[in-house]
C-alpha positions in Angstrom: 22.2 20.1 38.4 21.6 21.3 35.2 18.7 21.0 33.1 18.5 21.1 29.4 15.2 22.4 27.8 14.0 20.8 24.7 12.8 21.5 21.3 11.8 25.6 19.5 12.0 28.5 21.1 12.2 26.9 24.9 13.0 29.5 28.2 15.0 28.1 31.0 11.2 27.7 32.1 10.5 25.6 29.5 8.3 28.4 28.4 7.7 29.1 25.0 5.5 31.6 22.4 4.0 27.7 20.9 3.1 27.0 24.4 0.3 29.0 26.2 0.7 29.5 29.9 3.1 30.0 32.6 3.5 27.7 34.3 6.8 25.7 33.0 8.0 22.4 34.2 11.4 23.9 34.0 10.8 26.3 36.7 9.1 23.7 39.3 11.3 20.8 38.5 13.8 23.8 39.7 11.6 24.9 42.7 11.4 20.8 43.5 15.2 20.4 43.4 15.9 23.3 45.4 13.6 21.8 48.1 15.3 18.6 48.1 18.9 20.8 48.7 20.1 20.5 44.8 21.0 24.2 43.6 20.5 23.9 39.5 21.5 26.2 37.1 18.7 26.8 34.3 19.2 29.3 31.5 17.2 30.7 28.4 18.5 29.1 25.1 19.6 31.8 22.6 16.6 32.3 20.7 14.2 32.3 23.6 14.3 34.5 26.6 14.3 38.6 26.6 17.1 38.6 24.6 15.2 35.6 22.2 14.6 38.2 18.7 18.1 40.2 19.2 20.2 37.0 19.6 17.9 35.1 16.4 19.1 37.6 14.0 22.7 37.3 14.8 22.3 33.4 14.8 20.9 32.4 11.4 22.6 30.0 9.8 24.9 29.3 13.0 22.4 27.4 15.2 24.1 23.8 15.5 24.4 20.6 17.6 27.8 21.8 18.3 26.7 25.4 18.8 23.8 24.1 21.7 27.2 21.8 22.9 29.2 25.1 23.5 26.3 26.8 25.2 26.0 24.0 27.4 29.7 24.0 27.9 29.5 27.3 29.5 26.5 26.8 31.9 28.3 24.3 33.1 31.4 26.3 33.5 29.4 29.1 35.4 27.8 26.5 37.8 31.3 25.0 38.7 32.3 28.7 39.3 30.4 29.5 42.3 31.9 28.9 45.6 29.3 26.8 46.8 29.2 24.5 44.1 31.4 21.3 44.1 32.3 20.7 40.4 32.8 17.0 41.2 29.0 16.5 41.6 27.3 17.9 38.8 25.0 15.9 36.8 23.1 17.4 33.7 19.7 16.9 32.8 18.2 17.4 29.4 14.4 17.2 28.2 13.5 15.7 24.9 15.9 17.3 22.7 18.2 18.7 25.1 18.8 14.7 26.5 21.2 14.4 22.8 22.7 18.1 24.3 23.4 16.4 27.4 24.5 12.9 25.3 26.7 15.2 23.3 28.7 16.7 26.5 28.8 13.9 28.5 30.5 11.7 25.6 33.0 14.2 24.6 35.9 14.8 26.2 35.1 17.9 29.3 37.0 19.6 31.7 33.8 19.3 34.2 32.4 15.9 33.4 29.0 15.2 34.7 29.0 12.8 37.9 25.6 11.9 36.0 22.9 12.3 33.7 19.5 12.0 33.8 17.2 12.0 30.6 14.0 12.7 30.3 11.9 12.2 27.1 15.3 11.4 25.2 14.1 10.4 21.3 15.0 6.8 20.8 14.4 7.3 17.4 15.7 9.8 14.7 13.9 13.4 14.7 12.1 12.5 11.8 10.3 9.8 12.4 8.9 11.2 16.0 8.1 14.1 13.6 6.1 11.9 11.3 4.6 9.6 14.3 3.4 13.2 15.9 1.8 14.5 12.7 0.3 11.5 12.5 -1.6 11.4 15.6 -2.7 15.2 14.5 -3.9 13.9 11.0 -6.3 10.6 13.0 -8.1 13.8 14.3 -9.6 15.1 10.7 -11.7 14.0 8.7 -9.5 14.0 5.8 -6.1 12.8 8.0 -5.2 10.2 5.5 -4.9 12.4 2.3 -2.9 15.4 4.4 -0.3 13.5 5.7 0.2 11.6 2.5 0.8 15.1 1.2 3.3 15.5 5.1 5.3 11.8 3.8 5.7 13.3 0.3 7.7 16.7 1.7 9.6 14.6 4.0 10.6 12.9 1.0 11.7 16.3 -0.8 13.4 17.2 1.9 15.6 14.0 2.9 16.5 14.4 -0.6 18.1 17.9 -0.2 15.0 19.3 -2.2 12.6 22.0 -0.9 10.1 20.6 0.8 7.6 23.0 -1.4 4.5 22.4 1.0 1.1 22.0 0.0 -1.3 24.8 0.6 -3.9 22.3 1.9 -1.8 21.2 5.1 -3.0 23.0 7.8 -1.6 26.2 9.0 0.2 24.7 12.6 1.9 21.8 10.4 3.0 23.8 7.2 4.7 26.1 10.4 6.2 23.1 11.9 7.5 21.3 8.4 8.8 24.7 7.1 10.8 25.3 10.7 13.1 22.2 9.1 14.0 24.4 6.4 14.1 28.0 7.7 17.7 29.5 7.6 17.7 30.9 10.8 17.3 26.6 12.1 20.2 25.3 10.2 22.3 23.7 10.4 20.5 22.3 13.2 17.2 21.6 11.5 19.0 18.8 9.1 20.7 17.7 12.1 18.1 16.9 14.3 16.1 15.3 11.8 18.2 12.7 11.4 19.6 12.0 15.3 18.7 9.8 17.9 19.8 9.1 21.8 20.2 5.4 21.2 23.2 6.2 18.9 25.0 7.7 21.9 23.8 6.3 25.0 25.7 3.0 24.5 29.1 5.3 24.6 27.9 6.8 27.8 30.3 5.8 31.7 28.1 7.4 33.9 25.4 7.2 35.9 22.3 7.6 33.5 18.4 7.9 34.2 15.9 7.3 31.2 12.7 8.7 32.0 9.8 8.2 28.9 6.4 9.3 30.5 3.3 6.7 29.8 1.2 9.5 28.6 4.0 11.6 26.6 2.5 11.6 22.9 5.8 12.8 21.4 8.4 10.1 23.2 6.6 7.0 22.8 7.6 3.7 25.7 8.1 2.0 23.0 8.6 3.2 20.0 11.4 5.3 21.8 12.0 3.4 24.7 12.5 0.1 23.3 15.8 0.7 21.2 16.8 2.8 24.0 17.4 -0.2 26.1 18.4 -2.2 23.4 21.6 0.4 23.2 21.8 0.1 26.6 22.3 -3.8 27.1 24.2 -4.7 29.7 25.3 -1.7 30.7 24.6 -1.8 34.6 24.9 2.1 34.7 22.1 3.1 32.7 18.9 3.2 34.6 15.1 3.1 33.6 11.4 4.2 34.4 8.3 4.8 33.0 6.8 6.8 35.4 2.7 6.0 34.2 1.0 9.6 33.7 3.2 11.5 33.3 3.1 13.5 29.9 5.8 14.8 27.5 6.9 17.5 30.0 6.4 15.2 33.4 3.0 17.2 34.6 0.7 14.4 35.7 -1.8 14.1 32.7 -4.9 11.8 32.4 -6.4 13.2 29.0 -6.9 10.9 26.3 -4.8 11.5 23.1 -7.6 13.4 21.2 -8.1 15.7 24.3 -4.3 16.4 24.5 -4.3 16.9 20.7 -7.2 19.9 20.4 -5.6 21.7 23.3 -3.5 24.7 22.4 -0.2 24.1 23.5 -1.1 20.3 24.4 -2.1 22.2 27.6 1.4 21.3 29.1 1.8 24.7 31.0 -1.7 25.9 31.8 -2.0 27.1 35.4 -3.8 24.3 37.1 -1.1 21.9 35.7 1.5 19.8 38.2 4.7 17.7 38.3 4.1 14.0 38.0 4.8 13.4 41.4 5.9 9.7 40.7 8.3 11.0 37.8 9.7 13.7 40.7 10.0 10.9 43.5 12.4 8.7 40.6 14.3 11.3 40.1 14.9 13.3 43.0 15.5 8.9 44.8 18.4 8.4 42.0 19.5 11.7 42.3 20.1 11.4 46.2 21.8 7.7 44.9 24.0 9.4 42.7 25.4 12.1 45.3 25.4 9.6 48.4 28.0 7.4 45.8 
């Protein structure tokens, strides 16, 4: 197995400086799989990790959807290379926007191809428009939500028309950080990239095996704003599975918190300590993972 963090600065934890806490789905869906007698191969993306500010500086400009592609290449490679590993039975798994890294490899012609895939949080629509949907639900919490994300629409604008996005100084700090990410040089070409792709552009070109997991309290991947063209793009294709495991959030902990509660929490909360796997969204997976291996 190998996971696939998603979005920013994410460890092989799925740690990161915008997320408070320790305690990383990444490192107990790990812990979970290991239990269940599936070794996986986790590793730090180059701008997160110790290395994270050394390997940033030597990356601007050069961080792409190909570049991710080729990192995920070489996990793979060093996975297949231990003894105990059959290559044969590999399946990758990528979180929010590491399910297009995983869409990428698996649809592209590999000398290890994945005996499967599983996808969790996978954007059904284009980066910007879960951008917008997620700003959004940040702006219903203000009293003034309506005229700042008129002012968020209007830089999207600029910016899907290759101007600068030239931000105004009334957005809050946390969104003129998240909008100005899009056009930082050290993020592209990646940036432009992501704001324009989705999974449902790939998944109908996928032959394997495939789980879709969107959680029914993740605020970011929506059931079905996400889900729904998802499965459109997968009709009739009896390998692609999916679930819609109830509380689980964006990173599969199990979450009950209304939307407002998520949305005032630093970090959404998502790796404070007394946070847990979704155990429904671990019982899927680790049940079609045992299905894909006992194929």
């Amino acid at each position: 197995m190998v996971p696939r963090t998603g979005s920013g600065p994410t460890d092989r934890d799925w740690r990161s400086p915008l997320l408070p806490g320790a305690n990383g789905s990444g490192r107990l869906l790990a812990e979970a799989f290991a239990e269940a007698g599936i070794a996986s191969l986790r590793y730090d993306k180059r701008v997160s990790g110790p290395h994270g500010l050394e390997n940033a500086a030597a990356l601007i400009g050069r961080l792409s959807m190909q570049s991710h592609l080729d990192e995920l290449v070489a996990a793979v490679q060093v996975l297949a290379a231990e003894e105990f590993v059959d290559s044969s039975r590999i399946a990758g798994l990528g979180s929010s926007e590491g399910a297009l890294h995983i869409l990428h490899y698996v649809t592209s012609p590999q000398a290890i191809p994945f005996a499967g895939i599983v996808l969790a949080a996978p954007p059904g629509r284009s980066g910007r428009e879960v951008l917008l949907s997620q700003l959004a639900l940040m702006a219903a919490q203000v009293p003034n939500g309506d005229e700042l994300f008129a002012l968020v629409r209007a830089a999207a604008t600029r910016y899907e028309a290759g101007q600068p996005m030239d931000l105004d100084p009334r957005l809050p700090e946390n969104v003129r950080m998240v909008l100005s990410s899009f056009e930082a040089p050290a993020n592209l070409p990646l940036a432009r990239e992501l704001w324009m792709e989705n999974a449902a552009d790939s998944l109908s070109a996928v032959k394997v095996p495939t789980l879709a997991l969107i959680g029914g309290r993740d605020l970011q991947i929506d059931q079905h704003a996400d889900g729904d063209p998802l499965r459109a793009a997968a009709t009739g294709m009896a390998n692609v599975t999916f679930a819609f495991p109830q509380n689980a959030n964006h990173v599969f902990k199990e979450d009950h918190r209304s939307p407002a509660e998520v949305a005032s929490t630093p970090g959404n909360g998502y790796n404070d300590e007394n946070t847990h796997l979704d155990p429904e969204s671990l019982q899927i997976t680790l049940r079609w993972l045992s299905d894909l291996f006992l194929r």
